[in-house]
C-alpha positions as CSV (number, residue, x, y, z in Angstrom):
1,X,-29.2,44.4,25.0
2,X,-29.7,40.6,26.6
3,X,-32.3,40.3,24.0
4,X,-29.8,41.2,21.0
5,X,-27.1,38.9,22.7
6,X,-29.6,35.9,23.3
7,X,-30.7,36.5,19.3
8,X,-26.5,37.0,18.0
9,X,-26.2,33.7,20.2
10,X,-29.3,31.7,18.2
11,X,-28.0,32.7,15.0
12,X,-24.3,31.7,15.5
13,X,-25.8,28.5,16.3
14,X,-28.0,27.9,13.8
15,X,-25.0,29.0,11.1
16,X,-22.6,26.3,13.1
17,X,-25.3,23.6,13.0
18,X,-26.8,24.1,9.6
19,X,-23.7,25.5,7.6
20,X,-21.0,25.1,9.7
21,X,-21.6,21.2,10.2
22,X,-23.0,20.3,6.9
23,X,-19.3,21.9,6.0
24,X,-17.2,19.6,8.4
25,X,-19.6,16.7,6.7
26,X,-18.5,18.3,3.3
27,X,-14.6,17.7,4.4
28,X,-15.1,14.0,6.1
29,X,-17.2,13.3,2.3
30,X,-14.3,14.6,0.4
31,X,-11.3,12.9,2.1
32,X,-10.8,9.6,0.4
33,X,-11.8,6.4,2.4
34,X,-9.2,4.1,4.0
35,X,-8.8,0.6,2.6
36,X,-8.5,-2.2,4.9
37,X,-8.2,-6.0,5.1
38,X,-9.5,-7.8,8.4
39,X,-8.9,-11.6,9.0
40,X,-10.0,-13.9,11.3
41,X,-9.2,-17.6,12.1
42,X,-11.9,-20.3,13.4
43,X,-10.2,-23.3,15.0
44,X,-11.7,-26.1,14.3
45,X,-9.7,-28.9,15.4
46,X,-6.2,-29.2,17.8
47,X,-4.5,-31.9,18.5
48,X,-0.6,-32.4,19.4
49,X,-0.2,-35.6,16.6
50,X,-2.7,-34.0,13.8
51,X,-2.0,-30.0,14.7
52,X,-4.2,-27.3,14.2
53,X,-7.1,-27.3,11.3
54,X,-8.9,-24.3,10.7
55,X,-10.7,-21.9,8.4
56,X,-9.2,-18.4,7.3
57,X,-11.2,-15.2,5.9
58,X,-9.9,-12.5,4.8
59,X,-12.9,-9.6,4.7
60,X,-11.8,-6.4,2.7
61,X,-13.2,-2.8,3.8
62,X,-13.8,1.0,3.1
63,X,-14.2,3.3,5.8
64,X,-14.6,6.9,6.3
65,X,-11.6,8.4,8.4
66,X,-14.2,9.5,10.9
67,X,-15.0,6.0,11.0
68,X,-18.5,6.0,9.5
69,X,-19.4,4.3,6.0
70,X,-18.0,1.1,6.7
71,X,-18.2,-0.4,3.2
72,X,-17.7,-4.2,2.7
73,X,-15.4,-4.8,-0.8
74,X,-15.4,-8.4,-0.1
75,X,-14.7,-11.5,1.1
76,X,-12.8,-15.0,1.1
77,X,-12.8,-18.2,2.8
78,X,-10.9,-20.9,3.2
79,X,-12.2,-24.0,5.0
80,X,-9.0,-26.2,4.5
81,X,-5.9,-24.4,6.4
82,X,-3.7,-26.8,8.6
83,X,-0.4,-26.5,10.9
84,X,0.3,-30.2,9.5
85,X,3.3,-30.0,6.8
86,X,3.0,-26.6,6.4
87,X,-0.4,-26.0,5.0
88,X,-0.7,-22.6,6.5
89,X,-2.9,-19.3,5.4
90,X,-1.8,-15.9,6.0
91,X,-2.4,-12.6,4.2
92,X,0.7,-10.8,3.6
93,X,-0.4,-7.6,1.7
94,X,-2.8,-6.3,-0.8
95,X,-4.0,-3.3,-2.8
96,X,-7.7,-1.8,-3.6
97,X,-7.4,-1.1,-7.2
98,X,-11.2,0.9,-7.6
99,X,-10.1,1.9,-11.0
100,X,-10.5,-2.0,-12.4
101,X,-12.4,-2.9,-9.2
102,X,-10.2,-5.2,-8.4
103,X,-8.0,-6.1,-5.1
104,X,-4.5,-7.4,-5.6
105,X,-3.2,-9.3,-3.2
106,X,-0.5,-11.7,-1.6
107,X,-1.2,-14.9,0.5
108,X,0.2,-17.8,1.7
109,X,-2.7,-20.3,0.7
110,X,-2.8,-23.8,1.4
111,X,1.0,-23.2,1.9
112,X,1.6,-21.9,-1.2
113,X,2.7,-18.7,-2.0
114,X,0.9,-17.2,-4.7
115,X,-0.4,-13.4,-6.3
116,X,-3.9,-13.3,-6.6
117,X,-7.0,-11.1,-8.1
118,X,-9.9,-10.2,-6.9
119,X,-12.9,-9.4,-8.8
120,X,-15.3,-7.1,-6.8
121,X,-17.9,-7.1,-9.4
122,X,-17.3,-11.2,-9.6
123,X,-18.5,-14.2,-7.6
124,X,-15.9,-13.6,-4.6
125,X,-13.4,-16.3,-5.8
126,X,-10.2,-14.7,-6.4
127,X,-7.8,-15.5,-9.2
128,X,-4.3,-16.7,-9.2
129,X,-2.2,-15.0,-11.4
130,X,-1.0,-18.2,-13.0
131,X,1.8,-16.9,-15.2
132,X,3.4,-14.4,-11.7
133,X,6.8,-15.1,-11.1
134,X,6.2,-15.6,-7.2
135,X,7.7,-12.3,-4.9
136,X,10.4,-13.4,-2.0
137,X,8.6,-14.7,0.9
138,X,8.9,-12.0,3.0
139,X,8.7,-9.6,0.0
140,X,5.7,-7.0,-0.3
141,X,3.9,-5.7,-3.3
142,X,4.3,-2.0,-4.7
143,X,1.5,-0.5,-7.2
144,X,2.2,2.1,-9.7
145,X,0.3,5.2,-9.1
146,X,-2.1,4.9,-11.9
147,X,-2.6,1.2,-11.1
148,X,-0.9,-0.5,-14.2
149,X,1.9,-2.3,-12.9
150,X,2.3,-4.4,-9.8
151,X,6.3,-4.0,-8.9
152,X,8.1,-6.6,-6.4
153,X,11.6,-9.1,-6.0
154,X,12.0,-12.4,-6.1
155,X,15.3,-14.3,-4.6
156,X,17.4,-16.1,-7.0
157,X,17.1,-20.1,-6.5
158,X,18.4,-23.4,-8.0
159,X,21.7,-23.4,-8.7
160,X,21.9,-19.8,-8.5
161,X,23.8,-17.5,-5.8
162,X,20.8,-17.7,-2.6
163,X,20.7,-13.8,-1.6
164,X,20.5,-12.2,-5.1
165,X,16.9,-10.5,-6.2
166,X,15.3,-9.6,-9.6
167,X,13.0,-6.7,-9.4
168,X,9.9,-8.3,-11.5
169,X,6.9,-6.1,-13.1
170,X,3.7,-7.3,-13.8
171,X,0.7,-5.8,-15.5
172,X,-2.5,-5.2,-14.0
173,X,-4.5,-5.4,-17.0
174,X,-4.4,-8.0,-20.3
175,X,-2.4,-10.8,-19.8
176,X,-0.7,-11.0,-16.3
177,X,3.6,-11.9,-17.9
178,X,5.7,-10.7,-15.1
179,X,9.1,-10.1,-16.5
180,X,12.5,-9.0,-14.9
181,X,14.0,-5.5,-15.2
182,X,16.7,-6.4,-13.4
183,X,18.1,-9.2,-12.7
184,X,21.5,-8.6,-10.5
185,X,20.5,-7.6,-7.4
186,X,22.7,-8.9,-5.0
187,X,21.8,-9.3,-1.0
188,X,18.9,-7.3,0.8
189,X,17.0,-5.1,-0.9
190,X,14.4,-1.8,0.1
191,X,11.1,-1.7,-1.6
192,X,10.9,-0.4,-5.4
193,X,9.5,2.8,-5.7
194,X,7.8,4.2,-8.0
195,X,7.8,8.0,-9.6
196,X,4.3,10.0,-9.0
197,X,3.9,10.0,-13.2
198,X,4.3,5.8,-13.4
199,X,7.1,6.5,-15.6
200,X,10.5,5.3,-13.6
201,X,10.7,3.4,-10.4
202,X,13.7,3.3,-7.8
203,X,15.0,0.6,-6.6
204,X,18.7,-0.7,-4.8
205,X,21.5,-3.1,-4.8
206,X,23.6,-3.6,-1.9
207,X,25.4,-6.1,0.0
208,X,27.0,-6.8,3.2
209,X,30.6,-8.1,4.2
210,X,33.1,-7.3,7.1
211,X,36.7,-6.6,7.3
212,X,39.7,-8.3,8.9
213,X,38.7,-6.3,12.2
214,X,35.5,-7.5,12.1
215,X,33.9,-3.9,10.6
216,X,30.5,-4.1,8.8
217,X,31.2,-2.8,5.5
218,X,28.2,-1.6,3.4
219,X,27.7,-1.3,-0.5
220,X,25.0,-0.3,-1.3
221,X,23.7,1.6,-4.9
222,X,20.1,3.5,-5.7
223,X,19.4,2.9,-9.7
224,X,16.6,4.8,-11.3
225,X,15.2,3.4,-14.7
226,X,11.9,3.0,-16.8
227,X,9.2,0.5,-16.3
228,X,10.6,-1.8,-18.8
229,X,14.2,-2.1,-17.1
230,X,15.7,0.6,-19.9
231,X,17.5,3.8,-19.5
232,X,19.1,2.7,-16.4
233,X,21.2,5.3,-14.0
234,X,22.8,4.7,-11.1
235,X,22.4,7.7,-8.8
236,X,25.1,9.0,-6.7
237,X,23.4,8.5,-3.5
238,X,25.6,8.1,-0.4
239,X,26.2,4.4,0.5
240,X,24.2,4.7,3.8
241,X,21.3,6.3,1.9
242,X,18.0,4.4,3.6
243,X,14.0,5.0,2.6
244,X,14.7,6.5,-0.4
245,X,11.1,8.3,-1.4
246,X,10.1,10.7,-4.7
247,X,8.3,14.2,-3.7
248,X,5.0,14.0,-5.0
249,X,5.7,16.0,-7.8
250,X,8.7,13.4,-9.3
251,X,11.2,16.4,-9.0
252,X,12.7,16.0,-5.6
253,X,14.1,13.0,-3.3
254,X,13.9,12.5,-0.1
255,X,16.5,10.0,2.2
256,X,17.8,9.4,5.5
257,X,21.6,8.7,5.8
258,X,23.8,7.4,8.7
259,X,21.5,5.0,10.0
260,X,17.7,4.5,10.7
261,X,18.1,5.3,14.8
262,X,20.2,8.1,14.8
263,X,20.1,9.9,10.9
264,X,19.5,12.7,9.4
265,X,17.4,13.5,6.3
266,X,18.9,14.8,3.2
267,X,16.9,16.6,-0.1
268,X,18.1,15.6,-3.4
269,X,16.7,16.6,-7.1
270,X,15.6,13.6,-9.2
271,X,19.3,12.5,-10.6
272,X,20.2,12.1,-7.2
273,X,22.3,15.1,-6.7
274,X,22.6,16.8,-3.5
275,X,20.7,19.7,-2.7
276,X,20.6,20.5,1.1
277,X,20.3,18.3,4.4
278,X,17.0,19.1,5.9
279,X,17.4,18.6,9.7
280,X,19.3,20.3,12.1
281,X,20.1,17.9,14.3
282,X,19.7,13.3,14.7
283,X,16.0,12.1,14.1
284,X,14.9,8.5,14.1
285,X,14.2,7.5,10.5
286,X,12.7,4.0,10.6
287,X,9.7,4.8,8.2
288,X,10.2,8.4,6.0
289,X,7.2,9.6,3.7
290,X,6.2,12.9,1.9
291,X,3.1,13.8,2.5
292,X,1.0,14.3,-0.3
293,X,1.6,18.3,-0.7
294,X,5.0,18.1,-0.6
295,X,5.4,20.0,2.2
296,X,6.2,17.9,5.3
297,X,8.1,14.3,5.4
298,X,6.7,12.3,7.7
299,X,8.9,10.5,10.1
300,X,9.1,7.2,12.7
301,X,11.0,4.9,14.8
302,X,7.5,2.7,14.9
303,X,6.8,4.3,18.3
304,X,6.5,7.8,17.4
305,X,5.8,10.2,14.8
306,X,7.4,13.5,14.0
307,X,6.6,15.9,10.9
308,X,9.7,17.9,9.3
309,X,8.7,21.1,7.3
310,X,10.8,21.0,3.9
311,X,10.8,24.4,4.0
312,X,12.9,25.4,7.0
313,X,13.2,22.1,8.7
314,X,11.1,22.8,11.7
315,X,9.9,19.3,13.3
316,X,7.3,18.7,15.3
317,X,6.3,15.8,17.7
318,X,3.0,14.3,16.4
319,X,2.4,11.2,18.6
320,X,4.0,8.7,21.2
321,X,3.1,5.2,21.8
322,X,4.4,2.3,23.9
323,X,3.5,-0.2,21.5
324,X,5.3,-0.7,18.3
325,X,3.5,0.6,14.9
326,X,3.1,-1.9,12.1
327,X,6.0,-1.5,10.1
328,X,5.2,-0.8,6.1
329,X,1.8,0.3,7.5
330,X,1.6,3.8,8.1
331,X,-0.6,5.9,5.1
332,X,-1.3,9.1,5.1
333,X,-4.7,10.5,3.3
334,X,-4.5,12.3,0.0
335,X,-5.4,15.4,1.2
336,X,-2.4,15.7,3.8
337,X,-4.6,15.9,6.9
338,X,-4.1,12.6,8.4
339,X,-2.6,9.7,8.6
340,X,-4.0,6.1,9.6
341,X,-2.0,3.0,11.2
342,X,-2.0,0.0,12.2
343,X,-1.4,-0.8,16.4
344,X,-2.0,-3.8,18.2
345,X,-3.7,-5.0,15.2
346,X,-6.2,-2.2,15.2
347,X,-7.2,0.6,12.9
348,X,-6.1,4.1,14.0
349,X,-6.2,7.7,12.7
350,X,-3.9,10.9,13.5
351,X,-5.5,14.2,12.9
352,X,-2.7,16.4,12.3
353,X,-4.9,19.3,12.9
354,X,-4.8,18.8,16.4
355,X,-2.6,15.6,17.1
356,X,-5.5,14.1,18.4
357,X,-6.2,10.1,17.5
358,X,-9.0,8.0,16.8
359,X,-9.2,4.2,16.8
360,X,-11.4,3.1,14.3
361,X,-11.3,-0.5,14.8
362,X,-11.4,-2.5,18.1
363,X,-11.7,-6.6,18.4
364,X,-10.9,-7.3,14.6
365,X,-7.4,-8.1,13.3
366,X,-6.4,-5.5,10.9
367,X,-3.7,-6.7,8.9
368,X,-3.5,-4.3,5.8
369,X,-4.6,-0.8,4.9
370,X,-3.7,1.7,2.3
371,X,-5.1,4.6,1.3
372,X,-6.4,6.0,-2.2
């Protein structure tokens, strides 16, 4: 009997450490790896009647989302950044496109705001994209999901109204002509959003003003239209309708209304009509995403997650932090089981298996990451 046990015992191992792990190896291998963008500052001089000079890199990474693999894409330096008059460097977002093996991204260079391209099969130097209509400086970029078209606003100047956007596309590929699809946006604006198929993209107008007793009045309306600006409907979405997001499958959308600390989420189809509210009773809705399935939205107030099940609204606490999340940096992978963030300037993963988390990155300064 202990002889049969001991040999049952010998065999369940071997199957868990022959099979069984080259299995969970198989999973890790087949989840896509996280993009990433790291930067680093080396002060070279400070003084208080010259300022601060130093150099800026920006290093560009894959990684596994156990954290193994570490892949460097690339890499850039530059050796002439100053505090005097303005001259700053700063990354403010960027893209891995591996289907031209490029990575798009957005910097303040030199003190100049400017789109830029990176070749990875190239000499390191990245591109300006001389002929870019520049996005709002606090503006971020959006990329179509077959990587074709770079979406993002730009604020009005000159003698125009200050506070009114055009929502600008730009091709990846041939020559880079951004053009306007629209071009009366008045006041603040959520990011464009594009349809899973890269055929139409979302995007808002609104505006701001208050009444006689001092009331905030909101107007606010969701349009949907084609790449090239045409076929344009605005949808009957609720004035208070906030992170506006497709389903992956284009047919569905997804929106909190009432407020981003105290909302709730409501399902409509594609036009914009209403099919059901979702949740039962207020959730925090700072950040709202579908996961890719379809089947959960994920939800924040950039200190803790929650999952909703679109099916019967059940919600479940995923994770609590004291520190503030990185807003407009939360991803989840494309198989639905995780989803990565930036904290404190560092690389972290969610398991939504468990709820258990893993911080991938320690000392460096994460300051982007998607995932593809």
């Amino acid at each position: 009997m202990f002889r049969k046990a001991a040999y049952f015992l010998l065999i369940s191992l071997f199957l868990w450490f022959g099979i069984g792990s080259r299995y969970a190896n198989a999973r890790l291998q087949d989840t896509a790896p996280i993009f990433f963008a790291t930067t680093q500052i080396q002060v070279l001089r400070t003084s208080v009647e010259y300022g601060r000079d130093y150099t800026y890199q920006m290093q560009f990474f894959t990684m596994q989302v156990d954290g193994s693999a570490r892949t460097p894409l690339g890499s850039i330096t530059f050796t002439d950044c100053t505090s005097r008059g303005g001259q700053n460097c700063t990354l403010h977002s960027a893209f891995w496109l591996p289907k031209h093996n490029l990575i798009a991204f957005r910097a303040l260079i030199y003190g100049v705001e400017g789109l830029y391209l990176l070749d990875l099969k190239g000499e390191g130097v990245p591109q300006a994209i001389v002929n870019a209509v520049l996005p709002s400086q606090e503006g971020q970029l959006v990329v179509s999901p077959d990587q074709m078209w770079l979406a993002y606003l730009r604020e009005k100047y000159s003698d125009e109204t200050v506070g009114s956007y055009r929502l600008f596309m730009l091709p990846i590929q041939g020559e880079p002509n951004a053009f306007p699809i629209a071009d009366d946006l008045p006041a603040w604006q959520m990011l464009p959003e594009f349809d899973p198929q890269g055929e139409y993209i979302l995007f808002q107008s609104g505006d701001l003003s208050h009444s006689e007793n001092n009331a905030l009045n909101i107007s606010r309306t969701h349009y949907r239209a084609r790449l090239d600006g045409s076929q344009r409907l605005a949808l009957p979405l609720p004035a208070l309708a906030v992170n506006v997001q497709w389903s992956p499958t284009g047919e569905q959308i997804a929106y909190c209304e009432a407020g981003r600390s105290n909302t709730h989420i409501i399902l409509a189809d594609r036009d914009g009509q209403t099919l059901r509210r979702i949740t039962q009773s207020p959730v925090p809705c700072a950040q709202l995403s579908w996961s890719p399935q379809g089947d959960l939205l994920l939800l924040s107030d950039l200190q803790t997650f929650f999952t909703i099940r679109i099916a019967d609204g059940n919600l479940e606490k995923r994770f609590t932090s004291t520190q503030f999340i990185t807003a407009n940096a939360v991803r989840w992978s494309p198989d639905g089981q995780y989803i990565a963030f930036i904290r404190e300037n560092a690389l972290e993963v969610l398991s939504l298996a468990d709820n258990s988390l893993q911080r991938l990155t320690d000392s460096e300064f994460v300051a982007v990451l998607d995932w593809r």
